[in-house]
Residue frames as qw, qx, qy, qz and C-alpha x, y, z in Angstrom:
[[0.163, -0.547, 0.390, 0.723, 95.91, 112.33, 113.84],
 [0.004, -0.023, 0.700, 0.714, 94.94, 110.64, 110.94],
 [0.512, 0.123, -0.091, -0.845, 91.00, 111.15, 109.50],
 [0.534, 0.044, 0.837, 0.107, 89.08, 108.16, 108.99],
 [0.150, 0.420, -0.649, -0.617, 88.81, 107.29, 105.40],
 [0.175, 0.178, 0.962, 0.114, 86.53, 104.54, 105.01],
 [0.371, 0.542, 0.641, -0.399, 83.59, 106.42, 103.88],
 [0.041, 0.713, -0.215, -0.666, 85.51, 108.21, 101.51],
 [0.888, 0.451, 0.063, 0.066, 85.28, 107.81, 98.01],
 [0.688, 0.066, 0.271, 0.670, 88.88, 107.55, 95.91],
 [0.010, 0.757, 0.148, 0.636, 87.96, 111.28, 94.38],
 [0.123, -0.915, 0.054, -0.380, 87.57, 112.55, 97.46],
 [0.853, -0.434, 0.008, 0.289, 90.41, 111.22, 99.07],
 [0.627, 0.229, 0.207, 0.715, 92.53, 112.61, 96.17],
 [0.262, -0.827, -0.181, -0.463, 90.63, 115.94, 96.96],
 [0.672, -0.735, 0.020, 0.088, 91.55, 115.59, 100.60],
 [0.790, -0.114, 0.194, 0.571, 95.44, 114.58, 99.31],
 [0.215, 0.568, 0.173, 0.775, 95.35, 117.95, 97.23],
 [0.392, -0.849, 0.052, -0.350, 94.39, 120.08, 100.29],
 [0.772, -0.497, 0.119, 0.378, 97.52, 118.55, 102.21],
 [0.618, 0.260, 0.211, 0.711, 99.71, 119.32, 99.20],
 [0.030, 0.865, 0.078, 0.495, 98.60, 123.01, 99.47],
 [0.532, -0.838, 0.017, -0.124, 99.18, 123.23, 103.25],
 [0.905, 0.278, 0.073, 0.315, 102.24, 121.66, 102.46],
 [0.668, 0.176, 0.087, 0.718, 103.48, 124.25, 100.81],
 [0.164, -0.887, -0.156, -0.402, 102.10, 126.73, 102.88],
 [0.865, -0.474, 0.004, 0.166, 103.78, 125.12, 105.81],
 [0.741, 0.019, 0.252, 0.622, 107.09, 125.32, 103.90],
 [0.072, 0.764, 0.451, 0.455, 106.13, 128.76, 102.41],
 [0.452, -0.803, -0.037, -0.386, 105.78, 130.06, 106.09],
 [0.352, 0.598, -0.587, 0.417, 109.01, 128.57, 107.05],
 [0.736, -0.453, 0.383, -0.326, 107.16, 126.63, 110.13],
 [0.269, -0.752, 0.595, -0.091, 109.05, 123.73, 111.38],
 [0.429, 0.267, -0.769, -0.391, 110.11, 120.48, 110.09],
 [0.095, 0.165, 0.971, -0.146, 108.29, 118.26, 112.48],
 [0.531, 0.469, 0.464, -0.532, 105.45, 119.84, 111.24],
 [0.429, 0.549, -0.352, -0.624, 106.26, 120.01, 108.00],
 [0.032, 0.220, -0.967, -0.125, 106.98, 116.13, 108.20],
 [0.490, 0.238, 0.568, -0.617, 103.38, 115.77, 109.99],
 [0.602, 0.571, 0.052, -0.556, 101.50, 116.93, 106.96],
 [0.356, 0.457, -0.734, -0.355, 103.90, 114.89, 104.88],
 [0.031, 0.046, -0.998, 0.039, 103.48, 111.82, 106.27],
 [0.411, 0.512, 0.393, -0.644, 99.49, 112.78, 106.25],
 [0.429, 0.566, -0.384, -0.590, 100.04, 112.61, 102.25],
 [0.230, 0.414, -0.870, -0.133, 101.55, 109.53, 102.11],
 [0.225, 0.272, 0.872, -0.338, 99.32, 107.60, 104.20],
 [0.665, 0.496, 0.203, -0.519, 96.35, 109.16, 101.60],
 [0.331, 0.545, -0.615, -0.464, 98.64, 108.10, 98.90],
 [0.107, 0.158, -0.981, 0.026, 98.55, 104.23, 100.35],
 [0.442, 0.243, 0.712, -0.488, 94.86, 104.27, 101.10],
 [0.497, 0.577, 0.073, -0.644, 94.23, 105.43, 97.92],
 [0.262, 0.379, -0.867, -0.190, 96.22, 102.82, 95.62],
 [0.112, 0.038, 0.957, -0.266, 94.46, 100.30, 98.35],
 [0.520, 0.539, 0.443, -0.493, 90.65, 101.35, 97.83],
 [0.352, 0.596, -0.336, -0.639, 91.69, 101.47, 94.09],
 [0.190, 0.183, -0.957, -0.121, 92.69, 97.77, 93.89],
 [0.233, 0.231, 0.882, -0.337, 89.77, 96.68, 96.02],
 [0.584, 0.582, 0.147, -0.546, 87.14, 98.60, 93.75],
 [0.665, 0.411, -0.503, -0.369, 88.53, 96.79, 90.47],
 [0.172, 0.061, -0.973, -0.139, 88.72, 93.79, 91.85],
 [0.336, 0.398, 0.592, -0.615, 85.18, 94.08, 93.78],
 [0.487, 0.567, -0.125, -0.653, 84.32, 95.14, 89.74],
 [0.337, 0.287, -0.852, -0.279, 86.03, 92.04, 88.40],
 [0.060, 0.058, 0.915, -0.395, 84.19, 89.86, 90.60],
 [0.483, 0.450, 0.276, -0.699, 80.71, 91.40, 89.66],
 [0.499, 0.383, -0.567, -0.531, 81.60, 90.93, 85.86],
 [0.213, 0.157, -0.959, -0.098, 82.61, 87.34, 86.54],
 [0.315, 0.353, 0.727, -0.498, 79.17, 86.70, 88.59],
 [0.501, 0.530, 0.231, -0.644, 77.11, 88.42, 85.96],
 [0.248, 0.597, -0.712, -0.276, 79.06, 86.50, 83.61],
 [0.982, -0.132, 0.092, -0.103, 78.05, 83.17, 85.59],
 [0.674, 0.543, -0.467, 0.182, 81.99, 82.84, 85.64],
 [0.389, -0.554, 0.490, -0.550, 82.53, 83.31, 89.62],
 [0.720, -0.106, -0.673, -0.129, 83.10, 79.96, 91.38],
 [0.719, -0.471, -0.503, 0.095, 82.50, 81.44, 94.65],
 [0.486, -0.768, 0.157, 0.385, 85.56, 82.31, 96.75],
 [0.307, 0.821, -0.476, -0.080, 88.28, 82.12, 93.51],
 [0.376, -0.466, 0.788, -0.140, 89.45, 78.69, 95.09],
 [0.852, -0.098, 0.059, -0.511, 88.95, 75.81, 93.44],
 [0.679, -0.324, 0.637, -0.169, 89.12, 72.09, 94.38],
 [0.715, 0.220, -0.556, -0.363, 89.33, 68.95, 91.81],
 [0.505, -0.337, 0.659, -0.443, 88.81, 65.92, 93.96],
 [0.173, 0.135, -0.917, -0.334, 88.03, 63.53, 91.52],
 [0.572, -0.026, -0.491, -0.657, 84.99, 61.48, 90.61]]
């Protein structure tokens, strides 16, 4: 049921999320039936939560560059003090 989404960029996911919203309200429009009309909904919502998710991972994947090119990066983000 659901598309797979990992190749997608964030644009075209929101693209893809705007072509549900139409059908949407064709669906609704055309008076067809609420388990479809729920389908297509819950089809939104699930772009809505991938998209929020691939958004966070691209700015932190971007913070993480800076801090490398930055020579600030200590790796994993963990660090230890063990003493001397």
């Amino acid at each position: 049921m659901f598309p797979s989404l990992e190749n997608l960029t964030v644009e075209q996911m929101l693209h893809k999320q705007l072509e549900f919203k139409q059908k949407l309200g064709q669906a609704i429009g055309a008076g067809m039936s609420p388990q479809v009309i729920d389908q297509i909904q819950t089809m939104i919502d699930f772009l809505n939560t991938e998209i929020r998710t691939k958004s966070e991972i691209e700015k932190l994947e971007e913070a993480r560059k800076q801090a490398i090119e930055e020579d600030k990066d200590d790796g994993d983000g963990v660090s230890l003090d063990i003493g001397s």
